[in-house]
Residue, then its C-alpha position, 0 to 999 in steps of 0.5 A: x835891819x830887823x830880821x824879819x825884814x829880810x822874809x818879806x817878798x823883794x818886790x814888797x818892800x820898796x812898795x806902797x800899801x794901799x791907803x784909803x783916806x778918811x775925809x767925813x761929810x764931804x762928797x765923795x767922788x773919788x771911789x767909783x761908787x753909785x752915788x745913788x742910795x738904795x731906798x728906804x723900802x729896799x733898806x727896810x727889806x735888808x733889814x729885816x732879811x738880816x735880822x734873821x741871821x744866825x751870827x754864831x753860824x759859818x756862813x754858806x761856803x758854796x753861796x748857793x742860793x746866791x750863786x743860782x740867783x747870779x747865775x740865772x743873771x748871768x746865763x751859766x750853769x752853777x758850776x761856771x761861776x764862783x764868787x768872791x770877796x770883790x772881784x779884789x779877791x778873785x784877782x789874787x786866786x788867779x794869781x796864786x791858782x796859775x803861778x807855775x813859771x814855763x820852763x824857760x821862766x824864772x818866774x811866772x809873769x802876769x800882763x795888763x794895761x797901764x794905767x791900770x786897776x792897782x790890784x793887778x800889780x799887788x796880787x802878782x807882786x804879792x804870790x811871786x809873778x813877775x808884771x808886765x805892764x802895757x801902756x796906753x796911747x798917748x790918749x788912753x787909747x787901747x793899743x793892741x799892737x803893744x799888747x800882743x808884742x808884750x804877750x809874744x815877748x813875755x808869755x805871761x800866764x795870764x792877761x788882764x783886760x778891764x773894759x771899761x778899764x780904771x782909771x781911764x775910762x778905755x773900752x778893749x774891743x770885743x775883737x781884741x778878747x777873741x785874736x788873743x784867746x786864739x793865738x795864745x792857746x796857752x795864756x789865760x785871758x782875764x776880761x775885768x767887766x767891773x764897770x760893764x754896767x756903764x757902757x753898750x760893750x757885749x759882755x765876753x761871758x759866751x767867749x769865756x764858756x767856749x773857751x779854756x783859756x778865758x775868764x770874765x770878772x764882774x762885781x756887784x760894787x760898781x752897781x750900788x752894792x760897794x759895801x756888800x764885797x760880792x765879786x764873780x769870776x765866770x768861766x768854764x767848770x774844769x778852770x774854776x776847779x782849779x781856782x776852788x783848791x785854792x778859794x778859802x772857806x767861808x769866803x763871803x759872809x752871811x750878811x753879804x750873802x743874804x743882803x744881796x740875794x734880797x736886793x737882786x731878787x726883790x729890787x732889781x728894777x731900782x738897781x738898774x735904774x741907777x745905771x741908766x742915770x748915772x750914764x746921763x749923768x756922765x755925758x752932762x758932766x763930760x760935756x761940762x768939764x770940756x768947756x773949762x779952760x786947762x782941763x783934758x777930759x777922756x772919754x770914758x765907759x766907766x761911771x767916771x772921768x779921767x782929767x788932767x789938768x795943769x796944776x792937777x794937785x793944787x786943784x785936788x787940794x783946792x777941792x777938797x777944802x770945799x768939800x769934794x774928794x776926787x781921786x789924784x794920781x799926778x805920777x807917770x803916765x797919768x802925771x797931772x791926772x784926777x779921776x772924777x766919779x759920776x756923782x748925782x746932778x747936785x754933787x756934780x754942780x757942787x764940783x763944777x762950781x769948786x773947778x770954776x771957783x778954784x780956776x778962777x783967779x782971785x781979784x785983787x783986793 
């Protein structure tokens, strides 16, 4: 074995990386983007608000005016909120701000539901914490009997809760967030709001600024802005300071930062009408996908849908040859499971009729 080798990280070298898979013209359903482009008069606004940057300049390492604009959305002082690139890397500051092991702990530990957000796992395998993952119910249903008997168990330093969570669509209950900020005193709440734009949940920001023991992640990805890599991590100022030692300079580009302070200033209403849309979307498509033969569907507050299907990777394949990418994991507890993004009316009648076409069996000739 090469030497270098034996200098990766143990629990690295066994693991996947993460691959994105090319497939051009098809639809695309398989990333939990906004299937909504933005218009022309919002693109022609970007546009010229880009054409004005300095690209042999650093960015603005502090984002202010950005920070101010999204704290003024949020409703916390500019010292509570930092940004990142993608909640992504949020993700992995945690894990390296608060990996110190307790005393009795060889390694330090993370905690969070399975199925789950893959990040959670890389970022705590990447800076030496050790996962402890907690499975959903046999529905997906949060279970928070086993949540809190892995927390006692374990002592993690920190949880992460996504609600709504990916890939399944499960929404903690906001009583969940305030029983373990209460009881564990010394654990680190993480609530992943990601995808809060799609459901009626209450936000846990207020939770996060009473507290030293809570965070709330949320991302301009999920809401039409996926190419832009804004996340923010919302908390009270002595934690974030914490995580400022270790946030590198320059973190969000220029671009990122002038595109989305025009958008979110000057086009908020476009954006949001895009929420309420693909909420309709979502119950019409649910409501469709429960009438085909062989497919469980889960609830979801996300902007997609968990199904699982019998023959989950013969349908996967199937559908992509007609053109629609969906997301296939059919592996442990989501064995026979495809996510399905909410896409527009058009994408989604094009899906249904791939799922009908392809369940259906052929006559023969």
């Amino acid at each position: 074995m090469s030497a270098w080798k034996n200098l990766v990280r143990q629990p690295l070298r066994g693991a996947p990386p993460y691959v994105v898979p090319a497939h051009p013209n098809a639809i695309k359903l398989d990333a939990n983007e906004s299937p909504y482009p933005l218009s022309r008069a919002a693109m022609d606004a970007v546009a010229r608000e880009l054409a004005g940057v300095d690209l042999n300049r650093y960015p603005d390492a502090a984002a202010l005016e950005l920070r101010k604009v999204l704290a003024a959305r949020l409703g916390v002082a500019l010292e509570e909120l930092m940004l990142g690139n993608g909640s992504d890397e949020l993700i992995a500051l945690l894990c390296a701000t608060f990996a110190e092991p307790r005393a009795e702990q060889a390694r330090a530990k993370i905690a969070y539901a399975v199925p789950g957000f893959v990040v959670f796992r890389t970022a705590a395998l990447a800076h030496g914490l050790e996962p402890i993952e907690v499975p959903f119910g046999a529905r997906m249903e949060a279970d928070e009997a086993a949540l809190f008997a892995a927390v006692a168990e374990h002592k993690p330093n920190l949880i992460f809760l996504a609600t709504p969570n990916n890939p399944t669509g499960t929404q903690w209950p906001r009583s969940t967030v305030t029983r373990l900020i209460a009881e564990h005193p010394d654990v680190i709440t993480v609530v992943d709001e990601a995808y809060l734009a799609y459901c009626d949940a209450k936000s846990c920001i207020d939770l996060a600024l009473a507290h030293d023991n809570c965070l709330v992640l949320q991302t301009l990805s999920k809401i039409g802005l996926a190419a832009l890599r804004v996340g923010m991590l919302v908390g009270r100022r002595e934690l974030l300071a914490a995580v400022e030692k270790v946030r590198p300079p320059y973190n969000l580009s220029t671009l990122a930062q002038r595109a989305a302070l025009k958008l979110l200033v000057d086009h908020k209403k476009e954006l949001e009408s895009h929420f309420e849309e693909v909420k309709r979307q979502r119950r019409a498509l649910y409501d469709a996908l429960v009438e085909l033969p062989g497919l469980e569907v889960f609830p979801s507050g996300g902007n997609f849908l968990l199904v699982r299907a019998k023959e989950a990777r013969a349908l996967h394949d199937a559908l992509v040859e007609r053109g629609v990418l969906v997301r296939l994991f059919d592996a442990g507890l989501l064995a026979g499971c495809m996510r399905i993004t909410v896409g527009t009316p058009e994408e989604n009648s094009w899906l249904l009729d791939a799922i009908k076409a392809s369940l259906t069996p052929e006559a023969p000739g």
